[in-house]
N, C-alpha and C positions, 0 to 999 in steps of 0.2 A: 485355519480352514481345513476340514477336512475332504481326502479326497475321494473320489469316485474310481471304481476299477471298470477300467478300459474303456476312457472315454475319448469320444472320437473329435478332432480336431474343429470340424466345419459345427459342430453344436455346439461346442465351445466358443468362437469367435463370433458366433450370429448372437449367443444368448448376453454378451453382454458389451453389444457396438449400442451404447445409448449417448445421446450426445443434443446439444441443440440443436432446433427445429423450430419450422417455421409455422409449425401448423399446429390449431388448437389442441388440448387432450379432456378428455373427459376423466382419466385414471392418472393418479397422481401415485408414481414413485416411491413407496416407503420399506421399512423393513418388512413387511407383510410381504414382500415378493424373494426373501431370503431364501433358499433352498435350491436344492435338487430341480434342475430342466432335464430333459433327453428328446430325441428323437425318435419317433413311435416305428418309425422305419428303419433304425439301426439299434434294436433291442437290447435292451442292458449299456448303453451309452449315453453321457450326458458329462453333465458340468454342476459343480455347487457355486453359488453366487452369492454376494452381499453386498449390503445397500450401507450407507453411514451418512444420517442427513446430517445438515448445519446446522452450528447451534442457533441459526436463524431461523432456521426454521422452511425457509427459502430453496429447497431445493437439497444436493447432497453429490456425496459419491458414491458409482456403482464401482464394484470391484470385483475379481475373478482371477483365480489359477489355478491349472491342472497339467498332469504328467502324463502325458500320450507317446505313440509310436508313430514312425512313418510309416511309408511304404516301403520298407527297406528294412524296418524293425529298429530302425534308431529312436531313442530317446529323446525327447525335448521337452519343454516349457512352455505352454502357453499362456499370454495373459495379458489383461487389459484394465484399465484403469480410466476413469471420464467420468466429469462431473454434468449436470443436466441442472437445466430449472425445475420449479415445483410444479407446475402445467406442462409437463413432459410425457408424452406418450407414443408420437419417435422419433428414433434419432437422424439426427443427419448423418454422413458417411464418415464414419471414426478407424481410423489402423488397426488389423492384427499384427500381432507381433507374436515369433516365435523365439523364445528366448532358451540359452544353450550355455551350457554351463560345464563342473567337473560331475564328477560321481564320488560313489560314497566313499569311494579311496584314495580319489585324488580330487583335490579343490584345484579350480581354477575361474576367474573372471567372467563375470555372465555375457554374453554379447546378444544383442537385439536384431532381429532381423524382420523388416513390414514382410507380411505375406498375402496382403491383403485389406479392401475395406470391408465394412458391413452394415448393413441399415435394419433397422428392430423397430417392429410394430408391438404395442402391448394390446392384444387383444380383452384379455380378461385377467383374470389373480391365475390362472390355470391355464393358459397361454399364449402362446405369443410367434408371431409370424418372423423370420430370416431371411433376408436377403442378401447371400456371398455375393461376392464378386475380389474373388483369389486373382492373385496377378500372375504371370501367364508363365514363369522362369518358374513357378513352384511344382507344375505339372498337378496341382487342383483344379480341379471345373468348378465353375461360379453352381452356384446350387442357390433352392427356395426352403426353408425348411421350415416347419409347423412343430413347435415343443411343445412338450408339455411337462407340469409340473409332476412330480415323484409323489404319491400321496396328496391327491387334491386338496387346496383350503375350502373353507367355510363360509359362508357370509360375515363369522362370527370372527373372524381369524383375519380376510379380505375383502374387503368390501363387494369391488370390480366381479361378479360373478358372472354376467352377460354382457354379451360380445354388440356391438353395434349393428345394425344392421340398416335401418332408415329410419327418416324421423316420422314420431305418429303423426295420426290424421288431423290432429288439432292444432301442431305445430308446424312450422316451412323449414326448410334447408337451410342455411346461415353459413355457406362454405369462405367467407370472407374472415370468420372464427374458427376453423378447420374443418376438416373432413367430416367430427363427430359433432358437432352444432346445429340446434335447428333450434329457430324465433318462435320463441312462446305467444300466443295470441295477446291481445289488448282486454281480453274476457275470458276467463276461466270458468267455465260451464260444468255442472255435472259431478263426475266425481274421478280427477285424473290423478293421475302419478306420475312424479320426474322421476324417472330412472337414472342411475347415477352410471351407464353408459353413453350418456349423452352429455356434452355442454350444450349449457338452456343458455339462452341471448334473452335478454329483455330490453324493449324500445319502445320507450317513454313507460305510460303506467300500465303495470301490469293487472288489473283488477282481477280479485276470486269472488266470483258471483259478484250479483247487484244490490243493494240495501235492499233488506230483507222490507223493512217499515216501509218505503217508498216501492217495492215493486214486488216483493215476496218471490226474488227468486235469488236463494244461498245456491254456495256453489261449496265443495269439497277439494283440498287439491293436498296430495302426500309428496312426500320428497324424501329419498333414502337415502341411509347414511352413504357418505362422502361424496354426492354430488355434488357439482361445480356449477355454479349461475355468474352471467358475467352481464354488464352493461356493454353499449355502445363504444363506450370511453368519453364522447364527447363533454367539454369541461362546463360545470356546475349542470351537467346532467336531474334529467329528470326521470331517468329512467328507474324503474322503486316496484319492487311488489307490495298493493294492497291489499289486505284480504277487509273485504267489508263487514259491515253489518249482519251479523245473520250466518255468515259464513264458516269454515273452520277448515284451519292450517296443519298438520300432521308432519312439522316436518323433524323428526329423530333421526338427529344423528349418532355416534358415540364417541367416544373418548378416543379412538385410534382414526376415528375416521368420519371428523367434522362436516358439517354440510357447508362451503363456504362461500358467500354472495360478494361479488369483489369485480373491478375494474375490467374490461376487456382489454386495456394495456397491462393488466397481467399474466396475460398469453403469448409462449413462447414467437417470436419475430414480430409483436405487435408493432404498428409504427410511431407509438409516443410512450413515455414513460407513468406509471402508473401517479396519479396526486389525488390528493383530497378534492371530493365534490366529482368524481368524475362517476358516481352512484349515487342514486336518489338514497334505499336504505330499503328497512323491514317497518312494515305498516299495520297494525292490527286497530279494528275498530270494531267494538263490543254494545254492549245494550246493558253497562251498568250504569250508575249512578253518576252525574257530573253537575257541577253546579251553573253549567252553562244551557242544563235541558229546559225546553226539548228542542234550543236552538243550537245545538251545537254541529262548528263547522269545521272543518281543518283552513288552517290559516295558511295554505297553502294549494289548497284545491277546493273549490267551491262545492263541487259533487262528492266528496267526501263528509259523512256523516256519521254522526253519531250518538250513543249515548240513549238511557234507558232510565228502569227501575228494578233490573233486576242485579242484585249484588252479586250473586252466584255466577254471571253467565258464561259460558266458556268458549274462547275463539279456537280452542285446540290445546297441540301442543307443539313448544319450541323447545327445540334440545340441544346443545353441542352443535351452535354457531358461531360460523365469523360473520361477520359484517366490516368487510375494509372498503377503506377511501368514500366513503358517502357521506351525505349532506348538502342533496339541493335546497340554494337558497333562492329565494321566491321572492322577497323585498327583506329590507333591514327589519328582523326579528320577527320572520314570517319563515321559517325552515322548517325543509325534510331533516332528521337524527338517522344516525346507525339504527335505531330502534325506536319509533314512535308506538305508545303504547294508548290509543283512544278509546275512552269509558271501556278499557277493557277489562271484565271481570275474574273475581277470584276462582272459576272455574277453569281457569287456562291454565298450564305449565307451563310457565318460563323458566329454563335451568341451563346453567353453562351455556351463558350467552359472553360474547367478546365485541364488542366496539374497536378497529382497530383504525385508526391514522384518520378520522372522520374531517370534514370540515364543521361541523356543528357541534350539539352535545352528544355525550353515545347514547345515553337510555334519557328519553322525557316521555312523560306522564299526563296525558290530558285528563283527567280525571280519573273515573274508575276505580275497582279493588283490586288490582293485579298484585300478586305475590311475584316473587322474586329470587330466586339463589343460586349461588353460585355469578357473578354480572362483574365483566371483567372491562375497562376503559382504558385503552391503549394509544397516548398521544392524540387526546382530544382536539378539533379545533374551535370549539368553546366549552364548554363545561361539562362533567362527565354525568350529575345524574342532578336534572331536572325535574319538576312536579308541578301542578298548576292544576286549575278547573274543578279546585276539589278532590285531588288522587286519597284514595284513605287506604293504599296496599300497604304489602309489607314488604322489606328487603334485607335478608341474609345472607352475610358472606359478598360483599363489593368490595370493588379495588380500580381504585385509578392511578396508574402511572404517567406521570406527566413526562414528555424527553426535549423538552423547547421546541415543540409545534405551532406552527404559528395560529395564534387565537388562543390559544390554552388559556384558560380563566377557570372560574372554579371549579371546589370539588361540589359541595351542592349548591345549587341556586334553586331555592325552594320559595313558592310562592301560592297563593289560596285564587286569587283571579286577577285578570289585567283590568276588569272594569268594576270590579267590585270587591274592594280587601275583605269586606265581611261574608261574601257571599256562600249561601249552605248550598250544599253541606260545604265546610269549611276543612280544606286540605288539613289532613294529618294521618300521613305515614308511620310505619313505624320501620325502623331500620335499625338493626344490629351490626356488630363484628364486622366493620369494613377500615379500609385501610387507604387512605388520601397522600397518596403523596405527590408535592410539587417538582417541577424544574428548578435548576438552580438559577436560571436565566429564562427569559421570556415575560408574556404578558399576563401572569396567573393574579389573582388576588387574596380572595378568600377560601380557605377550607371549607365552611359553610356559611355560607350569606343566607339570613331566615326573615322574609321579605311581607310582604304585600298581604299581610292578614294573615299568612300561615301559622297552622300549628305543627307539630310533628314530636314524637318521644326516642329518642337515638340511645342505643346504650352500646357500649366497647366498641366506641371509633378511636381511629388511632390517624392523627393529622399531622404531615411535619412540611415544614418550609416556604408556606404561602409567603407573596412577598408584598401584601398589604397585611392580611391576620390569619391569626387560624379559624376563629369562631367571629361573625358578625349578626347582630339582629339588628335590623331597619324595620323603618316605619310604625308610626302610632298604633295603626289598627294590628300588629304583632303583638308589641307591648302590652295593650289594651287585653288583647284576647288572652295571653299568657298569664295575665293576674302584676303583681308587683314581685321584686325578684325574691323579696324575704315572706311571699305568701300566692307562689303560681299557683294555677288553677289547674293545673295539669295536661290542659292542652298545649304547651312548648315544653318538654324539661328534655336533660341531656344527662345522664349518667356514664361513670367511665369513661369519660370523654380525655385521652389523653394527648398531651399536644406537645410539638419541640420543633423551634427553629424556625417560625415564621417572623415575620418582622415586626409582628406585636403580635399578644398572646389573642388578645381580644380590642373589636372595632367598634360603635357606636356609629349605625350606619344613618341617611338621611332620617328624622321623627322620632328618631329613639332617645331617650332622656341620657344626659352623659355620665358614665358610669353604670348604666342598664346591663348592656352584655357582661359587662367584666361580675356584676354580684350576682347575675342570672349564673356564670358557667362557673362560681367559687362556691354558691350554695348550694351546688346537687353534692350528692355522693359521688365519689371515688373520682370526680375530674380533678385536672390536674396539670400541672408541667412538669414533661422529664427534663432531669437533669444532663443526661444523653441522651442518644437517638435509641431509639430499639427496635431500629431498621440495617440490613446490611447495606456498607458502602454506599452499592448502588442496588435497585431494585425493591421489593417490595415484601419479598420474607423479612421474618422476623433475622434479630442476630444471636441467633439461637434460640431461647426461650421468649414466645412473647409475654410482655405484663400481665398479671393476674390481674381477672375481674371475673367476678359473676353474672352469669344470665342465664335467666330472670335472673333478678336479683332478689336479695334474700326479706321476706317481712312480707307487705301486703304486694299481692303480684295482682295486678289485671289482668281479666281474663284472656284475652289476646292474644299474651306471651304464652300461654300453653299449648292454644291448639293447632300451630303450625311450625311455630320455631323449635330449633335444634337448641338444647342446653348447650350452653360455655362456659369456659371457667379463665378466660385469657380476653386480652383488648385486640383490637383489627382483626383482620381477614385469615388469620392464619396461626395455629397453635404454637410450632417450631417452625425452625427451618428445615428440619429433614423430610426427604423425600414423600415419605407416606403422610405427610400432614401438606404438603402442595397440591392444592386437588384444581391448580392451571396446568401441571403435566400432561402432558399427552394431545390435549387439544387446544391449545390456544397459539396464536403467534405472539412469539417475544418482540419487546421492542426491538 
């Protein structure tokens, strides 16, 4: 660390007493608040500070040293050390300590001495409120001090650029989630913005506008990057943002600083511990194509609508999210997902989305053209990516990590309708370069279970360790639509499909003739079983180089593959394991 010339003691112990607290934050703690503080009233003084989060992700350590004088002109050490959760924005009352040592010519033993506590408000990236209170033998007066950073950040740099002040006029005060929380309406009207100086509360559903088809009035609502939205907590929660029909979502986040929708027992002195189901999830409902129109409903909310003719239509855009602990469940195989995605069209942007610790699937698909990349499934608690009602998008670059959550089941469970296997338009996705991997323990089964009349074309997936198979096709009306396995018709095929370490390679699920799946996944190209894993240990990078495959692939290419997917030359989610080819860095939570 380097230090600062002549800085003054009381800015030093106020800029870094961070510690647990009981009270919500809206600004969350990262290395973006590394640098130079000072006191605007004691010119030329301050402190350098730095942050070191966990490798969880969860929170971290602040940490601080510098070399000041007394009132006497003596020499000393100040410094402080404390770790805080990730909903941190103040602290409770943490120790100063002045620490005293030899000099540069004579060494001798550090010794510690409290001189003090301090409480630290984080106002903005740019600063942040002091409150001394020096113990009374030091001959220090308790002080209030107002820092600021040395060279302001950016929005680009730190998120937190405004300071709180009160909640707008469309939301209420929420101080049972801290001082900066206020309760988002039941109706989002107009055209608003979350500011990511606030914690937003949501209780029960949160709708954006009303179906446009059924009342003609959309609503607009933005969300800036690293806002925090939290639920109520209460368990198997209904609390979910919809954006309806008609409507559009803008919420971009970035890479340093996610927008994250998560439990309100994930705030600091909440009174239960955070679990699955205690968030409804992310709701998008579009005006494209389903094969359920034009009666489609959510099976989970009757006033929930959807679906269209229009392939293009767009609900927005979704960027650089979390989604934890969600999945209300409404009756048996009637759920809210981390992500439900309704006839939503290929005009939207969904990218670097995370499903974390859910009770349900992370991403399902009610119909629709939605594209897809970058879609990360983190300890599902039932299967990470769903499809049904006819979905015909695309998904590049997916990854599910299973960690023995309970309900863990597959990686896809892919299906064309619940009341009609043949029903049109007839689901068929297309998905590239994603990376499935199981628990070693738990209830998981299939890597891809291919169901109830779907089709779909998969190329460079990379599956290891389901503990029923890796690949499974069920049901007649699959088979039927697929063609015979030495002459598909091209609505089911799977290239590059490579597999290791499930407990068969391939299943023959209910309706499927036996021996179906196993000559369907022998006769494409390039699938396969490894020999080894080519996974590391644990997690979901490659162990080093992953498997070469091609995409597209080489010869007659459908048009499809050209005009949105990213070329590969490698199988799963991820080129190598070095750093600039992990594009979950920066924003995702680790298991």
């Amino acid at each position: 660390m380097t230090l600062m010339i002549r800085p003054t003691r009381l800015a030093l112990a106020g800029a870094l007493a961070l510690a647990a607290t009981q009270a919500g934050a809206s600004i969350r703690m990262s290395e973006a608040f590394d640098g130079s503080w000072f006191n605007p009233a004691q010119d030329g003084r301050g402190v350098l500070v730095d942050y070191i989060p966990n490798a969880s992700g969860a929170g971290g350590t602040f940490f601080a040293a510098t070399f000041i004088y007394d009132n006497a002109g003596n020499p000393f050490w100040i410094s402080l050390q404390d770790s805080f959760s990730e909903f941190q924005s103040t602290s409770s009352t943490v120790g100063i300590f002045r620490t005293a040592a030899g000099n540069w010519s004579t060494t001798a033993a550090a010794a510690n001495t409290r001189v003090g506590t301090a409480t630290v408000t984080l106002n903005t990236c740019n600063a942040m409120t002091v409150v001394l209170d020096m113990e009374a033998s030091t001959g220090l007066a308790d002080q209030t001090l107002n820092l600021q950073r040395i060279g302001a950040s950016t929005a680009a740099t730190c998120a937190w650029q405004q300071a709180f002040t009160l909640c707008p006029s469309f939301s209420n005060p929420a101080p049972a989630f801290g001082p900066r929380a206020c309760l988002l309406p039941s109706t989002i009207t107009g055209d608003r913005t979350l500011t990511n100086n606030i914690t937003w509360v949501m209780q029960g559903k949160v709708s954006v506008g009303t179906d446009v088809v059924t009342s003609g009035n959309p609503a607009t609502l933005r969300i800036e990057p690293g806002t925090l939205l939290v639920s109520t907590a209460a368990a198997n929660s209904f609390d979910h943002l919809a954006v309806n029909r008609g409507s559009k979502i803008f919420a971009e986040g970035s890479r340093r600083f996610p927008i994250i929708m998560t439990t309100g027992n994930e705030l600091p002195g909440a009174p239960g511990a955070p679990a699955a189901g205690q968030l409804g999830g992310l709701v998008l409902s579009g005006q494209a194509p389903a094969n359920c129109n034009p009666n489609c409903v959510a099976e989970w909310d009757s006033t929930n609508r959807y679906g269209g003719t229009n392939a293009a239509d767009s609900s927005g855009v979704v960027r650089f999210m979390q989604v934890r602990y969600a999945g209300y469940v409404f009756a048996a195989n009637r759920e809210l997902n981390s992500f439900t995605f309704n006839a939503v069209g290929s005009g939207t942007v969904l990218e670097y989305l995370q499903a974390w610790r859910g009770a349900d699937d992370g991403f399902e698909w009610f119909g629709g053209t939605a594209n897809v990349r970058y879609a990360v499934v983190t300890c599902p608690g039932d299967d990470a990516f769903d499809w049904d009602e006819g979905y015909t998008g695309k998904m590049q670059f997916g990854v599910l990590e299973q960690g023995g959550c309970a309900g863990e089941d597959h990686g896809f469970e892919l299906s064309n309708s619940p009341t009609n296997a043949d029903a049109s338009p007839r689901a068929r996705g297309l998905f590239a370069n994603v990376t499935l991997r199981a628990a070693a323990t738990g209830s998981n089964r299939d890597g891809m279970q291919l169901n109830s009349g779907t089709g779909g074309n998969f190329y460079n997936v990379l599956i290891q360790g389901f503990r029923r198979s890796c690949v499974q096709v069920a049901g007649a009306p699959t088979t039927t639509a697929a063609g015979p396995a030495t002459a598909l018709t091209g609505v089911l095929t799977g290239q590059n499909i490579l597999t290791f370490g499930c407990a068969a390679n391939t299943t023959d699920g209910s309706g499927a003739a036996a021996g179906y799946t196993a000559s369907w996944f022998a006769g494409q190209g390039g699938n396969g079983v490894l020999g080894t894993s080519a996974l590391q240990a644990t997690g979901v990078l490659p162990n080093g180089v992953a498997p070469a495959g091609q995409f597209p692939p080489t010869g007659s290419v459908p048009a499809a593959l050209n005009d949105w997917f990213v070329p590969t030359d490698y199988v799963g989610a991820f080129r190598s394991d070095a750093p600039a080819d992990n594009w979950m860095l920066g924003w995702t939570r680790p298991l």
